[in-house]
N, C-alpha and C positions, 0 to 999 in steps of 0.2 A: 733020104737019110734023116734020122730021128733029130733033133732041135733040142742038143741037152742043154745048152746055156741058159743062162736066166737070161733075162732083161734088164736087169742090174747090170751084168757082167758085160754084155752087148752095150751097154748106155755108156761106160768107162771108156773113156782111152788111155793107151801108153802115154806118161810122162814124153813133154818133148826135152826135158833133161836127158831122161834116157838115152833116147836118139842119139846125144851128142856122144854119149859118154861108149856105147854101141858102134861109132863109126869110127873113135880115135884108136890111135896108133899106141903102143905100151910105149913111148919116147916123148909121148904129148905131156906140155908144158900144162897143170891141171889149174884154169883159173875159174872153175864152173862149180866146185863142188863146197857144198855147204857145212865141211867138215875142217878142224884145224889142224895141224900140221904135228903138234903137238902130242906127248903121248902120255900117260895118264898117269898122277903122280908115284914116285916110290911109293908114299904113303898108302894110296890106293891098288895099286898091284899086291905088296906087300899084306895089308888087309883082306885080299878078296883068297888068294893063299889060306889065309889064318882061317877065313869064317869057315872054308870047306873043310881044314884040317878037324877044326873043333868042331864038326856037327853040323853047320850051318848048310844040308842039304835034303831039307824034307820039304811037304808042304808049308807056307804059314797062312797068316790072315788075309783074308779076301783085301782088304783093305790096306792091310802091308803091315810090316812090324811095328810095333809102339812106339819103340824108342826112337825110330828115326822119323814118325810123323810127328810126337812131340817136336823134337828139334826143330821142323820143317815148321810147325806151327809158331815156334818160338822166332823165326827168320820171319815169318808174314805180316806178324805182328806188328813191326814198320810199316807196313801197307794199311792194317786195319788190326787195333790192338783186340776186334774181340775175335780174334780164328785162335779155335784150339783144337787139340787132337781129333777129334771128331766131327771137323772139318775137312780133313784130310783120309784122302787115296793115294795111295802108291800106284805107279800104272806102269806099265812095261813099254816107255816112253812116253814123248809126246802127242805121238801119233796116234798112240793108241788109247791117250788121255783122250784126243780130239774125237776118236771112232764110239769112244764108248759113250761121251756125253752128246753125242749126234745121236745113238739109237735108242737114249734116254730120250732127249727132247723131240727132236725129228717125225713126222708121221707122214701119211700119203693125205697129198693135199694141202699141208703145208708150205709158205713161200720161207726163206733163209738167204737175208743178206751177206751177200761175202764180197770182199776187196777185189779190185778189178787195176793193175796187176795183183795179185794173191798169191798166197804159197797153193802149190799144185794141188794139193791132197783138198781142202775146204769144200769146191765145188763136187767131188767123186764124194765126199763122206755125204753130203746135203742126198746126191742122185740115188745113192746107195739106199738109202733109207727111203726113198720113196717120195722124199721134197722135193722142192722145187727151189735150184739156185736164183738170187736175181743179184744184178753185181753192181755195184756201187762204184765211185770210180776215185781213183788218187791219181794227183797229178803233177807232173815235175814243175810247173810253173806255182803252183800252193805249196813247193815240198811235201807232195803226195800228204799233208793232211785232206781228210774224208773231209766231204761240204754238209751239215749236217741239214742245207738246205735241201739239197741232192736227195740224202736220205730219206727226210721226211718225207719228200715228193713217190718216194718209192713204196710209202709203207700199204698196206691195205689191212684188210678184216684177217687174211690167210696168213700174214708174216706174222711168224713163229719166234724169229732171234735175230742178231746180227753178229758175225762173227767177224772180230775186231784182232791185228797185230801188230804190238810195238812191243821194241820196233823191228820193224816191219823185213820182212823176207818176199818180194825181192829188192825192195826200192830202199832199204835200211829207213826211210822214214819213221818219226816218233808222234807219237800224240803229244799233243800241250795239252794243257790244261782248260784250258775252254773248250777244243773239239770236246775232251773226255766230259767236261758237263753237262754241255751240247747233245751228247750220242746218250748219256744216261738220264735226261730230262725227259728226250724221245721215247727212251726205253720204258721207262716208269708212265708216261703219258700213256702210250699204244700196249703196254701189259705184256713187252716183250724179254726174253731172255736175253742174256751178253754172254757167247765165248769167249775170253779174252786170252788168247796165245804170248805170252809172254815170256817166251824160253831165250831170248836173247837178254835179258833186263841187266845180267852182269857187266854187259859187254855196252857201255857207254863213254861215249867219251867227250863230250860238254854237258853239264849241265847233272841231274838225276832223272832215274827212273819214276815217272806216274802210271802206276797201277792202279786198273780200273776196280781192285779193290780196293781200293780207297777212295769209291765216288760214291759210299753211301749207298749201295746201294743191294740188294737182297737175292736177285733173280743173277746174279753173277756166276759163270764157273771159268776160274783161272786155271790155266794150263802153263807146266812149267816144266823143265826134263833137264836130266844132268850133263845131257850130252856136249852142249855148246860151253856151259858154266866150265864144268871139265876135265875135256875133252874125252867125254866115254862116249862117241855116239855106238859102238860097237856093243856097249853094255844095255843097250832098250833099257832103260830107267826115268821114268817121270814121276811127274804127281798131279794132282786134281786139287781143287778146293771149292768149294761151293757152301750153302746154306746146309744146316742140317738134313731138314725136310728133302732137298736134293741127294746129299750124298746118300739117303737109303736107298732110293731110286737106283744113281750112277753106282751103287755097288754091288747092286743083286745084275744089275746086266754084265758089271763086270765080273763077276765068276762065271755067267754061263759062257762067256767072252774067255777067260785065261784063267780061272780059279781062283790065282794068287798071283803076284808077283815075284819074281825068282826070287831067293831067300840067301844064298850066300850077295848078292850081288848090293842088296840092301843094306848088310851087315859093315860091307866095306865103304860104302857110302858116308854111312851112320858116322864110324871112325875120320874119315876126313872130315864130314860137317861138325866133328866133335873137337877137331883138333884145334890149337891156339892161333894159326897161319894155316896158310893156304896159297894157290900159285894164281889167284885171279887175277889180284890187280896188276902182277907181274909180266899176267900174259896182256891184256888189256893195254898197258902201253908199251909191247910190242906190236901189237896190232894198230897202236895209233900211229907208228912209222909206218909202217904198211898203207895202212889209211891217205896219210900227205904223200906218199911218194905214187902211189898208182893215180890218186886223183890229178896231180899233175900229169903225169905220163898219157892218162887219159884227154886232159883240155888241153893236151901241147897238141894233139893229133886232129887238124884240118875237119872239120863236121860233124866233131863229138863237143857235147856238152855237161859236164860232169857236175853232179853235186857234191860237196863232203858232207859225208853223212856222220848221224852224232852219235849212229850206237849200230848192232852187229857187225856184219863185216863181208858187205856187199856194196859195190857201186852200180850202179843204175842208170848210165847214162843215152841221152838221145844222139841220134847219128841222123845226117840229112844224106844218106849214099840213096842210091836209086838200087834199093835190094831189100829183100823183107829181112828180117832180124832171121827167120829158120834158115834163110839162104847165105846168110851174114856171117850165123855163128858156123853152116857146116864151110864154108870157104878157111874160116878158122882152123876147124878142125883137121880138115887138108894140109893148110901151114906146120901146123903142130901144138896149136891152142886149142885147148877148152875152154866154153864159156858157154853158156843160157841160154837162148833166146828168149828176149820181153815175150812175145808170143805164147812162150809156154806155160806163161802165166796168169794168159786171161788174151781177151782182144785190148785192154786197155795196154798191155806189155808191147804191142807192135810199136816199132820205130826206134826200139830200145834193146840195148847188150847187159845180161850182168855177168859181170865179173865177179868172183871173192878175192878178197885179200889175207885167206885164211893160208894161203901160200908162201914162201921165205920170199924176205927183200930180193935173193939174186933169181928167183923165178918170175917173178914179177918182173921185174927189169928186161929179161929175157920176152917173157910173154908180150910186155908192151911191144919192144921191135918191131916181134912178128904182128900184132896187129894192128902199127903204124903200116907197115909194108905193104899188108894184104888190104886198109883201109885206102891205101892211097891206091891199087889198080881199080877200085872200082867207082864208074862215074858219078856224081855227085848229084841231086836233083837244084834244081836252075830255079 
């Protein structure tokens, strides 16, 4: 039989998110998925209505509409007062901010540092393209800040970039300030690029956000999507920002990639980032009850060790059961919980459950039960 796949396609595997979410029950308790609960403001419903009514359903610019990249420029500006419009891509999310400045930088023979746990998609975009992942590791005794000794020790003549996130998905860890000068002294030394995934940055809750565009630094391309800020992940909407000299690169890939970016969906965007108020910090500490009440529920339960993390809205914690996290989370999912497995995230993820807390107070509450119940049938390692 003829051999149509690539090699690409063959080198990928299914998400072990998937898996979970493929074996549960339509009754399961959902404490796995990286979406909020939350539904999108009147303001923006109401808006995305209006853009289609009035016209807003043709082609636009490769690069996205003006007006909402000004704004979006105007917001970064906090980060690094000189990004302006033409700094800026619209991209039809995050993900596909990540895809397309992967098949910008990326080539065969290339190495590409990535987080070790990781969000899933990092290493498939590195293989996809023909690189070569190498992983790095974060860890719950550092609060998963990256060792930028670690790093160093990893780089060679072949490493291409390192792609960096805070905070972080799955372990909600943040950079400080010193990794971040740390990671971009390395960078500037060895001539390398930084992805920096930043799509959680609203969502903190001690302290602020450091975005590594504000380390000074040139060879950067931030990523950033409106899905988590909010809650459209249903809408695929992100954006890009990099150097000039870059963004002509990451834009000509991105029309032969998607054209344009969808154009009513911009429009409504535009209108809430325009508006006086907004529902972020409203949701943000609703989620910081969410936050204290799971982390407790979590360190009450006999071989779990929970951190509070200080921005998305993922807990991370280690477990000493004599079980692997994939056989962990599906016994979960048997009970009636969803959840992660560390594993799906890299080999650094084994020994480790995430949870979201992107779920209501009374599901959480619910979901912990069940996975005091089902943590406590199984034997503990000695």
């Amino acid at each position: 039989m003829k051999d149509w796949f690539s090699s690409r396609a063959k080198r990928v595997q299914i998400s072990g998110i998937r898996k979970m979410f493929e074996m549960a029950g339509p009754e399961s308790i959902n404490l796995g998925l990286g979406e909020l609960d939350f539904q999108p403001s009147d303001l923006a419903m109401d808006s995305l209505a209006k853009a289609v009514r009035e016209g807003y359903n043709h082609y636009g610019p490769t690069k996205g509409l003006p007006e909402l990249r000004k704004i979006l420029a105007q917001r970064l500006s906090r980060y690094r007062p000189d990004v302006e419009i033409d700094n800026i891509i619209i991209t039809a999310g995050g993900t596909q901010g990540l895809l397309v400045s992967a098949m910008t930088l990326f080539d065969h023979g290339d190495e590409v540092l990535v987080p070790d746990p990781g969000f899933v998609i990092y290493q498939p975009h590195v293989i996809m393209c023909g690189a070569t992942p190498i992983r790095y590791s974060l860890r719950f005794e550092s609060e998963f800040q990256p060792n930028p000794d670690e790093i160093e020790e990893l780089i060679t003549p072949r490493t291409k970039a390192i792609v960096l996130n805070s905070p972080n998905n799955p372990t909600s860890g943040i950079l400080d300030a010193e990794t971040i000068k740390a990671i971009r002294d390395l960078a500037m030394d060895n001539e390398l690029a930084i992805i920096s995934d930043e799509v959680y940055d609203e969502i903190i809750f001690e302290g602020e956000h450091l975005s590594m565009l504000n380390a000074d630094y040139d060879n950067v391309v931030y990523i950033n999507s409106f899905s988590k800020t909010f809650a459209l992940t249903g809408w695929r909407l992100g954006y890009l920002a990099a150097s000039k000299y870059m963004v002509n690169q990451l834009a000509k890939i991105q029309y032969y990639n998607i054209a344009c970016p969808p154009t009513p969906l911009q429009k409504a965007i535009y209108d809430v980032m325009s508006a006086p108020t907004n529902k972020i910090q409203e949701r943000v500490d609703i989620l910081r009850k969410r936050r204290d009440a799971i982390v407790k529920r979590v360190n009450d339960i006999p071989g779990f060790n929970c951190l509070k993390p200080k921005g998305a809205f993922y807990v991370f914690p280690t477990f000493d059961h004599s079980i692997s996290s994939e056989d962990f989370a599906m016994e979960l999912v048997k009970a009636g919980v969803i959840c992660a497995p560390g594993s799906a995230f890299g080999k650094g993820g084994e020994g480790h459950l995430r949870f979201s807390f992107a779920n209501s107070l009374e599901m959480i509450e619910k979901g912990m039960d069940i996975v005091e119940k089902v943590a406590g049938s199984i034997p503990r390692r000695k």
